[in-house]
C-alpha positions as CSV (number, residue, x, y, z in Angstrom):
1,X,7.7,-35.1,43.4
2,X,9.7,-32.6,45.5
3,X,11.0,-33.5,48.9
4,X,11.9,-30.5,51.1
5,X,13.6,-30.1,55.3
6,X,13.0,-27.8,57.4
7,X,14.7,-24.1,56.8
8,X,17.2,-25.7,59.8
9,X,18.0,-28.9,58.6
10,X,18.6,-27.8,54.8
11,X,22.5,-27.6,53.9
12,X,24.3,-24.8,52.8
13,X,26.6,-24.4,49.5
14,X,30.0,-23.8,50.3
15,X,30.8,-21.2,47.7
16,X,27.4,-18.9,48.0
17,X,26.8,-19.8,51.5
18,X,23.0,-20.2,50.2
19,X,20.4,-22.6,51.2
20,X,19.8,-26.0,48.5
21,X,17.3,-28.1,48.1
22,X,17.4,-31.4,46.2
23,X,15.0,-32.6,43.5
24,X,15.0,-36.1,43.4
25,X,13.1,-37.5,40.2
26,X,12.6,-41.1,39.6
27,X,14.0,-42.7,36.0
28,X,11.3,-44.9,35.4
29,X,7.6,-46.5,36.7
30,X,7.0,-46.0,40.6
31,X,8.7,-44.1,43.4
32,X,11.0,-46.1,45.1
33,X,10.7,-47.1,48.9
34,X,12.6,-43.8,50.4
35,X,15.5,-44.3,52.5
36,X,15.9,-42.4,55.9
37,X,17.6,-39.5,55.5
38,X,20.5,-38.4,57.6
39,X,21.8,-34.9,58.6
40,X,24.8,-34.2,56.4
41,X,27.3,-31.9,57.0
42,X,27.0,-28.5,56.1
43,X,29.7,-28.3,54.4
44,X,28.1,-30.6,51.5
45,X,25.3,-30.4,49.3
46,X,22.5,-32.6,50.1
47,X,22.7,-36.2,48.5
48,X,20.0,-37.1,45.9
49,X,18.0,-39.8,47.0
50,X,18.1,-42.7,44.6
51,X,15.1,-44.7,42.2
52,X,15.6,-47.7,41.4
53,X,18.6,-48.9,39.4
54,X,21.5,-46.3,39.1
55,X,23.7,-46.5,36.5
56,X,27.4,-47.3,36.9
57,X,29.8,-44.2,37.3
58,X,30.3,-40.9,39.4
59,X,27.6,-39.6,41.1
60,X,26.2,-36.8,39.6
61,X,23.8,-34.9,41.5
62,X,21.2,-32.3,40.8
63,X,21.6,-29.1,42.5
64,X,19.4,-26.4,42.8
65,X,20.1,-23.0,44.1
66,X,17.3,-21.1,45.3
67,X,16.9,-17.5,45.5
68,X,18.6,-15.8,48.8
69,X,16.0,-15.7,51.3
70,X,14.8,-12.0,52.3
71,X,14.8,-10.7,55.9
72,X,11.9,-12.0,58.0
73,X,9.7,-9.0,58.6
74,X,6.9,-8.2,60.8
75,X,3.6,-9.0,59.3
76,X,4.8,-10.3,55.9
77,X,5.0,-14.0,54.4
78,X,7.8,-15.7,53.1
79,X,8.6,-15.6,49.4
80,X,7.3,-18.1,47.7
81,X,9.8,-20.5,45.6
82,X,9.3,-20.5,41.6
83,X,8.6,-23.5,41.8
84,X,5.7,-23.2,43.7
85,X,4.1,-20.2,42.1
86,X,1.6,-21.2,39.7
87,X,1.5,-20.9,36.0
88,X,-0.6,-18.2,34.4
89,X,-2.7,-19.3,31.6
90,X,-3.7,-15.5,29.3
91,X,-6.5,-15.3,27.1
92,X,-6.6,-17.6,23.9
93,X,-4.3,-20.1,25.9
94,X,-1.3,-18.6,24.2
95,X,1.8,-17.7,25.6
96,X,0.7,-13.6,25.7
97,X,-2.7,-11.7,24.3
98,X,-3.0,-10.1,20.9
99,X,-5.2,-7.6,20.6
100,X,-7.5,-7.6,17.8
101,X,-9.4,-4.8,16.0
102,X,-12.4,-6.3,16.7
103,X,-12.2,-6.8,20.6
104,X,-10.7,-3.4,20.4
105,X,-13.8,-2.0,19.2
106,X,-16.4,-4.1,21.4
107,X,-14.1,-1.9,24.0
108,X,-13.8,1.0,23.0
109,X,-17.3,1.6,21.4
110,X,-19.4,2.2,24.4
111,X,-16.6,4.1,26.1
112,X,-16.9,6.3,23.1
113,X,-20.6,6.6,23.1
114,X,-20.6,7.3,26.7
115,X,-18.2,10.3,26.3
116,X,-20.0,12.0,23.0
117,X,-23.5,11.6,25.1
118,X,-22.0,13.1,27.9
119,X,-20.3,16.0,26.3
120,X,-23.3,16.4,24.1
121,X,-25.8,16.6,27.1
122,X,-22.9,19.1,28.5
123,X,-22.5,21.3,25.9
124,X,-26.5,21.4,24.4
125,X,-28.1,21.9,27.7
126,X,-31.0,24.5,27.9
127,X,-32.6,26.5,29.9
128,X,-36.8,27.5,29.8
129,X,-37.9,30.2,31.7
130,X,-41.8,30.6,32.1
131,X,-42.3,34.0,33.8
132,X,-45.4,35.9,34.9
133,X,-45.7,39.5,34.7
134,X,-46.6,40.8,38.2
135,X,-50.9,42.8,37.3
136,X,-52.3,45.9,38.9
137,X,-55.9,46.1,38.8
138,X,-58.3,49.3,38.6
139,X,-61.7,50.2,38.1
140,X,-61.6,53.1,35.8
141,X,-64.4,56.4,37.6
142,X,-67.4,56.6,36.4
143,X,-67.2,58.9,33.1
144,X,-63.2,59.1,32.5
145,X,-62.7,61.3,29.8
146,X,-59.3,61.7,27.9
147,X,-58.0,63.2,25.2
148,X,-54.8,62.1,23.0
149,X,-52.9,62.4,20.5
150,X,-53.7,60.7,17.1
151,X,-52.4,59.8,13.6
152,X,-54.5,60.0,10.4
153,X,-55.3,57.1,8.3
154,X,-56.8,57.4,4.7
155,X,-57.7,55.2,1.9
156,X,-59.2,55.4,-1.3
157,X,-61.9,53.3,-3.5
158,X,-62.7,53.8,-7.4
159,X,-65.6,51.4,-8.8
160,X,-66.5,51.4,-12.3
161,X,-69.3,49.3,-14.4
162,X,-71.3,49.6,-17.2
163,X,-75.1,50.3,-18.1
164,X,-77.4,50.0,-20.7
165,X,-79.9,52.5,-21.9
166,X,-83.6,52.5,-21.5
167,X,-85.3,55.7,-22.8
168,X,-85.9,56.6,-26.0
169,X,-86.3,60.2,-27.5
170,X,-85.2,63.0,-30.0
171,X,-82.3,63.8,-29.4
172,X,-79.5,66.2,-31.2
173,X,-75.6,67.0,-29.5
174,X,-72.9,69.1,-31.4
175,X,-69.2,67.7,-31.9
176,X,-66.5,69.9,-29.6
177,X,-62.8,69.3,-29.8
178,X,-59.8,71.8,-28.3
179,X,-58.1,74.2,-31.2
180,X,-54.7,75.8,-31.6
181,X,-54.8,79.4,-32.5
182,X,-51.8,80.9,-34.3
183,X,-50.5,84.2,-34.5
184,X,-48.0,84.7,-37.9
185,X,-48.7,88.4,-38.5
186,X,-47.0,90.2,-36.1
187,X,-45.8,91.0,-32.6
188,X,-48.5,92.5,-31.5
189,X,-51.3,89.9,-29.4
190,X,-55.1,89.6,-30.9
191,X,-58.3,89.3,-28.9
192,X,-60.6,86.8,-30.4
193,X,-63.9,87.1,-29.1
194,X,-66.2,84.0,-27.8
195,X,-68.4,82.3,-30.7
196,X,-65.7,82.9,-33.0
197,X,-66.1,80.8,-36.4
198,X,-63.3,78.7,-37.3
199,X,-63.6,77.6,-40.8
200,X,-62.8,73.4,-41.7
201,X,-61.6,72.8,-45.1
202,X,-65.1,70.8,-46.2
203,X,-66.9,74.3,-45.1
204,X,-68.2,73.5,-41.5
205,X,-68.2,76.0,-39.1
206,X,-67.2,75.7,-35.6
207,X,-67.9,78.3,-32.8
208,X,-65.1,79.3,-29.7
209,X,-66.6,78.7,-26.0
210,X,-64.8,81.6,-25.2
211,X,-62.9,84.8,-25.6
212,X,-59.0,84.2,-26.1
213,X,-56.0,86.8,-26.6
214,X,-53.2,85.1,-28.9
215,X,-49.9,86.7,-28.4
216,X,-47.7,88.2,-30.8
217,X,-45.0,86.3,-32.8
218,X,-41.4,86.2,-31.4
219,X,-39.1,86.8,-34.2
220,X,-39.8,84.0,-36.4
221,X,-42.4,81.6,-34.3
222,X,-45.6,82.5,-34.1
223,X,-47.6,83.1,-31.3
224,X,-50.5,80.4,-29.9
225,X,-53.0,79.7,-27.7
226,X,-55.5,77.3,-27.0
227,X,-59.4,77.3,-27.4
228,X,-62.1,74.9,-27.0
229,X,-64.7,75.0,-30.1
230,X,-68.1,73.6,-30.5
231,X,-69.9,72.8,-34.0
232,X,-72.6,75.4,-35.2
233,X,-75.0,72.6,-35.6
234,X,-75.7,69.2,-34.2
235,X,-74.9,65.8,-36.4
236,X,-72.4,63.6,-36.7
237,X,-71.5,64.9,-39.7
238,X,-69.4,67.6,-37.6
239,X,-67.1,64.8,-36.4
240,X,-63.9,65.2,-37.8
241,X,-60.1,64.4,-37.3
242,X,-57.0,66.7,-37.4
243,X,-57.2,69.7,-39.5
244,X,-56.5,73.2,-40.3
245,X,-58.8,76.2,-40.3
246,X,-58.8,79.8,-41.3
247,X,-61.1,83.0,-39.5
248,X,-63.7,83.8,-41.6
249,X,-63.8,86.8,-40.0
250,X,-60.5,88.0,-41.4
251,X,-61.2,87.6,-44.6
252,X,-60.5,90.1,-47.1
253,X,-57.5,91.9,-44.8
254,X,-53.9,91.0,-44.6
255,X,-54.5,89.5,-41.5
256,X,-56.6,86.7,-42.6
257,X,-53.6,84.7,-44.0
258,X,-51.3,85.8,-40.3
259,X,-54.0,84.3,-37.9
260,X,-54.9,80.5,-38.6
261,X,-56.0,77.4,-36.8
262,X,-55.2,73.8,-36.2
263,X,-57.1,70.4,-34.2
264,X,-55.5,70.0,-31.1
265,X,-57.9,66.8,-30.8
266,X,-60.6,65.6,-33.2
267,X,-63.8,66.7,-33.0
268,X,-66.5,64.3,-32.0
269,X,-69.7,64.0,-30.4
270,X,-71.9,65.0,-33.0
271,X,-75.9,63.5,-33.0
272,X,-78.8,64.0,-34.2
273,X,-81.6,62.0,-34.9
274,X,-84.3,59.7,-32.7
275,X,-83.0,56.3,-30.2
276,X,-82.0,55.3,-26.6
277,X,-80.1,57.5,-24.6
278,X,-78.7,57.6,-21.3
279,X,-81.3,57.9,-18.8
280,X,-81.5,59.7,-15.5
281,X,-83.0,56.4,-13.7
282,X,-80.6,54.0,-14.8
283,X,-78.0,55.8,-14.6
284,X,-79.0,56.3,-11.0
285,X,-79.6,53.2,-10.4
286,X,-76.2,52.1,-11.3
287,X,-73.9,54.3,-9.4
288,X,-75.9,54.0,-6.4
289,X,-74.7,49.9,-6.8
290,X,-71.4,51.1,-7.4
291,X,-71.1,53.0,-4.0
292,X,-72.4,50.8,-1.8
293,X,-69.5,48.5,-3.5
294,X,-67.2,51.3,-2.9
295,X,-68.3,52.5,0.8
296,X,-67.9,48.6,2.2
297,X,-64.3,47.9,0.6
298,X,-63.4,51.4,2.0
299,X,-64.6,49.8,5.6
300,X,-62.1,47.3,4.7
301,X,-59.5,48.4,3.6
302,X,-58.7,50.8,6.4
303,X,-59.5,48.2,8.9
304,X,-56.1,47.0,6.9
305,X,-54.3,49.8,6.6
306,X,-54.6,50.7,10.4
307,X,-51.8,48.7,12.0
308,X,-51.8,46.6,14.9
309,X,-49.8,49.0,17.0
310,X,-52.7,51.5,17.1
311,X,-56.4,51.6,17.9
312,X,-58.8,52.5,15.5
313,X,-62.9,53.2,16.5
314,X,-64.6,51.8,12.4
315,X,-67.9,53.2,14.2
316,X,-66.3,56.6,13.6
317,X,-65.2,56.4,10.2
318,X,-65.9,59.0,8.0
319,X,-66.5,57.6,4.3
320,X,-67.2,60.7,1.2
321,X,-67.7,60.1,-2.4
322,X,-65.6,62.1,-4.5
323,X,-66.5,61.5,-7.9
324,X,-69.9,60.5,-9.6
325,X,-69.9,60.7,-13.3
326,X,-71.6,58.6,-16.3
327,X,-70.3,59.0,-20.0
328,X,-72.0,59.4,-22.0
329,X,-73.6,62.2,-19.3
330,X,-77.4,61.5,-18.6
331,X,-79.5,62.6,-21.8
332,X,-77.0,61.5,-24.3
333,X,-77.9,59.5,-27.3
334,X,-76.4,55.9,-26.7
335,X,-77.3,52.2,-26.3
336,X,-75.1,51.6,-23.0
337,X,-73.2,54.0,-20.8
338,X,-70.4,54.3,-18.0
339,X,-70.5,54.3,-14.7
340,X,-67.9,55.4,-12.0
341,X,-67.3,56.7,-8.6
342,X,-64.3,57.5,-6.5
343,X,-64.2,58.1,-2.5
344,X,-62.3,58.0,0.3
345,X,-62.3,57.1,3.8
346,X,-60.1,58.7,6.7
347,X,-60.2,57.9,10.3
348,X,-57.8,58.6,13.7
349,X,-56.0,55.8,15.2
350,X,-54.4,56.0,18.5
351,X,-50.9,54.3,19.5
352,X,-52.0,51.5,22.0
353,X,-48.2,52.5,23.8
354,X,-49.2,55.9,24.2
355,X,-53.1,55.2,25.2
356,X,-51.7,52.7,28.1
357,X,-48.9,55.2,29.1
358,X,-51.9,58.1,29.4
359,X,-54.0,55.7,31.1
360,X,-51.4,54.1,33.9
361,X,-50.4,58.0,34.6
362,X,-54.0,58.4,35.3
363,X,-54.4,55.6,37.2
364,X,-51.5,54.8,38.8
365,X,-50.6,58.6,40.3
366,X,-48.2,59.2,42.6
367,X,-46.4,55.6,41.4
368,X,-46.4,56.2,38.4
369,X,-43.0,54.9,36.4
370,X,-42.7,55.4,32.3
371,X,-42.6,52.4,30.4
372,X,-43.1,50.1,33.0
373,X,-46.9,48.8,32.4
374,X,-48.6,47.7,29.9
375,X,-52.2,47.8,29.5
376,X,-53.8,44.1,28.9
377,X,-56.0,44.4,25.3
378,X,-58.7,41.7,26.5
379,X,-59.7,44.1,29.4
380,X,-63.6,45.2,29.8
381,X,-63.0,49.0,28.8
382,X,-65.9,50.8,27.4
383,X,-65.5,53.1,25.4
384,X,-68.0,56.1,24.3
385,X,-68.5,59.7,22.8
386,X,-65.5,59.4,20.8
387,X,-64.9,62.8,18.7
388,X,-62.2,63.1,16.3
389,X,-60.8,66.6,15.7
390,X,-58.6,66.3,11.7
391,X,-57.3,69.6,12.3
392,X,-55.3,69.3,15.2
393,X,-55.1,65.1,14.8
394,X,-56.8,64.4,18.7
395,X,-58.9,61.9,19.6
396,X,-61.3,62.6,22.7
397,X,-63.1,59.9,24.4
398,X,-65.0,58.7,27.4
399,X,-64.1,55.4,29.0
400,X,-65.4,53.1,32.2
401,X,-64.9,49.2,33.4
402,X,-61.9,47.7,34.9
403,X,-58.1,48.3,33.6
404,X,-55.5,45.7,34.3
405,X,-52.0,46.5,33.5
406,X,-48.8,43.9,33.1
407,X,-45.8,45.3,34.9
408,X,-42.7,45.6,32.1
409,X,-39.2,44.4,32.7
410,X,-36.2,44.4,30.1
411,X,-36.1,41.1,29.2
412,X,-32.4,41.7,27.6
413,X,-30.9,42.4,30.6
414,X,-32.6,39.4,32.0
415,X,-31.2,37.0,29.6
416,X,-27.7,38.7,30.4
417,X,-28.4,38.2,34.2
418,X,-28.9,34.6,34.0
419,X,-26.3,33.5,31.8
420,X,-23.8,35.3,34.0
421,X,-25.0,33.6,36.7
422,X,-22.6,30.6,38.3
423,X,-25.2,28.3,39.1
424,X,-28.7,27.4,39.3
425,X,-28.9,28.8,42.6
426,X,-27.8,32.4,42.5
427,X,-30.8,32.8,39.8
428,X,-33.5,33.2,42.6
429,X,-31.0,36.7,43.5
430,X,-31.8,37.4,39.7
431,X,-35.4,37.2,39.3
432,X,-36.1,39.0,42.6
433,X,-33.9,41.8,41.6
434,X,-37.1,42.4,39.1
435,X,-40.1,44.2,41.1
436,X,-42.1,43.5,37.4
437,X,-42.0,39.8,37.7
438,X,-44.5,37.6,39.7
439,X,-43.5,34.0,39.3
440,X,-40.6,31.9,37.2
441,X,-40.7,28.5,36.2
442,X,-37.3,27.0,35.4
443,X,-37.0,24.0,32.5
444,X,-33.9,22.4,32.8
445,X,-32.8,20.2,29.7
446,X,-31.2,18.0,30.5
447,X,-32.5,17.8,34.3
448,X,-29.9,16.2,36.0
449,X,-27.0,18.6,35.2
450,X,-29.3,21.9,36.1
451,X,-27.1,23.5,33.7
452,X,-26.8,27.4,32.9
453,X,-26.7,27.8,29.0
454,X,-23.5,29.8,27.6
455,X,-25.2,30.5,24.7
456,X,-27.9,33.0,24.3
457,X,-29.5,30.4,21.8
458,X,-30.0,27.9,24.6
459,X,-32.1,30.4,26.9
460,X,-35.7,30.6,26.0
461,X,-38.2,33.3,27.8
462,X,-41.8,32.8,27.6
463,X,-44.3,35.5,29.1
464,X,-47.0,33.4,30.5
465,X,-49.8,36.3,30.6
C-alpha cells in the first residue's frame, strides 16, 4: 500500500534537488496502526514508517526517486507516476504478439479480395449504347417510274434420265465412224469426191458424207485429212473396230498404193432387222419430265446465286432450254433410251445501295446528302411494269406506297468520339453532334462507376431500328 503528501509537504533529495516519496511495505500479516507523521526537514529524505517488529541494526530506508516533474501548463494534466499507470495485458496474455500465418491471412484475405474486385470492376467496365436512327417518311406519287442500273445474273441446269422403248417395227440403220485420209504419193493435194468407197480388209464398203481435198505430202510425211464415212448397207455386221482401208477407185494406177485410209473411231451403229425402238411419244414424254425438273431448280438456284446486297424481281426471270436430245435419236432400234436437256436462266438484279441512293435523290430533293439514308427493306413499296433491257444491263420500273428511310451516321467515328470522351457527361455533346441519330440509351456495367471503356472491345453499339 502506498502512502503519498501533498506536492508541498513531500521532501526533497539533497543531491538531485528532486521530489521522493516513501514506500512503506509491511514484513508480515496486517498493516500496522500508522503513526502520525511529522514534517521533516527538507534537507532529509522522508523516514519509512515502520510494521511491526524491526530488526536490530541501521536503519535502512527505501528510497524512491521519481521522475522530475514537467512544467505545469495551461490545459494539460499532470504526468502520471509509473507506478500508477496500468499494466497492459497484449493478445495471448504474453508478454508481446506473434503474428501467425493464419491470422495473417484471416487479414489479409478480404483486403485482397476487396482490391482484385475493385480493380476488376475498374478495369472491365463496359459501355452499351442502344441508338435509334433518326426516319423520314414519304409517300412515293402516284405512278413513279425509274430506271437503273443493273448487273446480270445467270445459271445453268442439265437433267438427264432414262427411258424405255414401246413401239415396235422394221427397222434398218447403217454403222458411221470418222476416217483418216492419207496422202503418200506426192506434193500435190487430191480431191475426193462425196460417196467415195473406202475398202475394209473383210471387203465392206463404206461411203464418204462428203467431198474432201487431202493435201500433198511434205517431204517425207504424208498429207491427211479427216472424213466421216457411212456403211453402204445397214446391219450390224458393218460394225467394226480400228482398221485400214484402201480406194477402190484407185485401183489399177500408181496412185492406188499413195492414197490410203485409217479408223479414226470404230464404226458402229449398224441394224437391221424387226424390235422396239425409240419412240416419238415416250421419248416426249420423258424430256418434257425432265424440264419441268430443270426449269424449277433453275428458279432456285438463282434465287441463290442473287446475293443479298441486290434485288432481284423471280416474276421476271427468263428461263430457255438449250439442249433436248435422246440417244438413241427417236426411230432407233433399242429397248431403252436417253434422255437429256440443258438450260439456263438469267435475270437483272439491282444493288439495294444504289436503288435507295436513286430513290432518296428523288425524294428527298433539294436536301438531298449521299450516303446518308438508307432505305428500310420492310417498307410497303409496290412495285410494277418492270422491263429488263440485257443489252445495255437497265432495269425500268414503276413504283407507289410509302418510303421510309434511316438516316446514316459513321459509326467508327462514333466509337472514337466516345472513348475520347472524359466522362459520362460530355457524351450528350457527342451524340448531338450526330443530326442521323434520334435517341441513345447508355448501359453502364458496372453502374456505379459510370465508366468510359479504354478499350474498343468494351464499347458495344446496337442500332435499334
Amino acid at each position: 500500500m502506498i502512502f503519498s503528501r501533498k506536492p508541498s509537504e513531500e521532501p526533497i533529495d539533497p543531491q538531485n534537488h528532486k521530489r521522493i516519496v516513501s514506500d512503506i511495505r509491511p514484513a508480515y500479516g496486517k498493516l500496522p496502526t500508522m503513526a502520525k507523521r511529522t514534517a521533516q526537514p527538507t534537507t532529509k529524505p522522508r523516514e519509512i514508517f515502520k510494521r511491526g517488529p524491526q530488526p536490530s541494526g541501521p536503519k535502512n530506508p527505501v528510497i524512491r526517486t521519481l521522475p522530475p516533474k514537467l512544467p505545469q501548463q495551461s490545459g494539460k494534466l499532470p504526468p502520471v507516476p509509473p507506478h500508477k499507470i496500468p499494466k497492459v495485458v497484449l493478445p495471448d496474455g504474453g508478454p508481446g504478439f506473434k503474428l501467425t500465418r493464419a491470422k495473417a491471412l484471416t487479414f489479409l484475405t478480404p483486403v485482397a479480395i476487396v482490391i482484385v474486385l475493385g480493380g476488376y470492376f475498374f478495369w472491365s467496365s463496359s459501355l452499351t449504347l442502344e441508338i435509334t436512327p433518326k426516319k423520314t417518311a414519304f409517300e412515293i406519287p402516284s405512278d413513279l417510274k425509274i430506271e437503273l442500273p443493273a448487273e446480270a445474273f445467270t445459271a445453268s441446269v442439265t437433267k438427264r434420265g432414262d427411258g424405255k422403248s414401246l413401239e415396235e417395227e422394221s427397222f434398218s440403220e447403217k454403222a458411221s465412224g470418222i476416217l483418216l485420209v492419207f496422202n503418200d504419193f506426192n506434193s500435190q493435194s487430191q480431191i475426193l469426191v462425196k460417196n467415195t468407197r473406202f475398202e475394209a480388209p473383210n471387203g465392206l464398203i463404206y461411203r464418204s458424207m462428203s467431198r474432201i481435198v487431202v493435201p500433198g505430202k511434205e517431204g517425207d510425211a504424208p498429207g491427211a485429212t479427216e472424213v466421216t464415212v457411212v456403211a453402204s448397207e445397214p446391219g450390224d455386221k458393218y460394225n467394226i473396230g480400228l482398221t485400214d482401208f484402201t480406194i477402190p477407185g484407185f485401183e489399177g494406177s500408181p496412185r492406188f498404193a499413195g492414197f490410203f485410209a485409217r479408223s479414226k473411231t470404230e464404226l458402229v451403229g449398224g441394224k437391221a432387222g424387226f424390235g422396239k425402238i425409240v419412240g416419238a411419244d415416250e421419248a416426249e414424254e420423258l424430256l418434257s419430265q425432265l424440264e419441268s425438273e430443270m426449269t424449277n431448280e433453275l428458279q432456285d438456284q438463282l434465287s441463290s446465286i442473287v446475293p443479298d446486297s441486290h434485288i432481284s424481281f423471280p416474276e421476271s426471270y427468263e428461263p430457255s432450254t438449250a439442249v433436248r436430245i435422246t440417244d438413241p435419236a427417236v426411230g432407233s432400234p433399242a429397248d431403252e433410251f436417253f434422255a437429256e436437256v440443258r438450260g439456263e436462266i438469267k435475270t437483272l438484279g439491282i444493288d439495294k445501295v444504289t436503288f435507295s441512293e436513286e430513290l432518296a435523290e428523288m425524294l428527298f430533293k433539294d436536301q438531298y446528302a449521299a450516303g446518308a439514308y438508307r432505305l428500310r427493306e420492310d417498307d410497303g413499296i409496290r412495285v410494277s411494269d418492270v422491263r429488263m433491257n440485257f443489252d445495255l444491263g437497265t432495269v425500268s420500273l414503276t413504283m407507289s406506297g410509302k418510303a421510309t428511310f434511316e438516316w446514316l451516321f459513321d459509326q467508327g467515328d462514333l466509337q472514337n468520339k466516345v472513348l475520347e470522351a472524359e466522362n459520362h457527361k460530355d457524351l450528350k455533346g457527342v451524340f448531338d453532334s450526330y443530326p442521323g441519330i434520334s435517341r441513345v440509351e447508355q448501359t453502364f456495367r458496372p453502374a456505379l462507376l459510370k465508366k468510359i471503356p479504354s478499350s474498343p472491345d468494351r464499347l458495344i453499339i446496337e442500332i435499334k431500328s
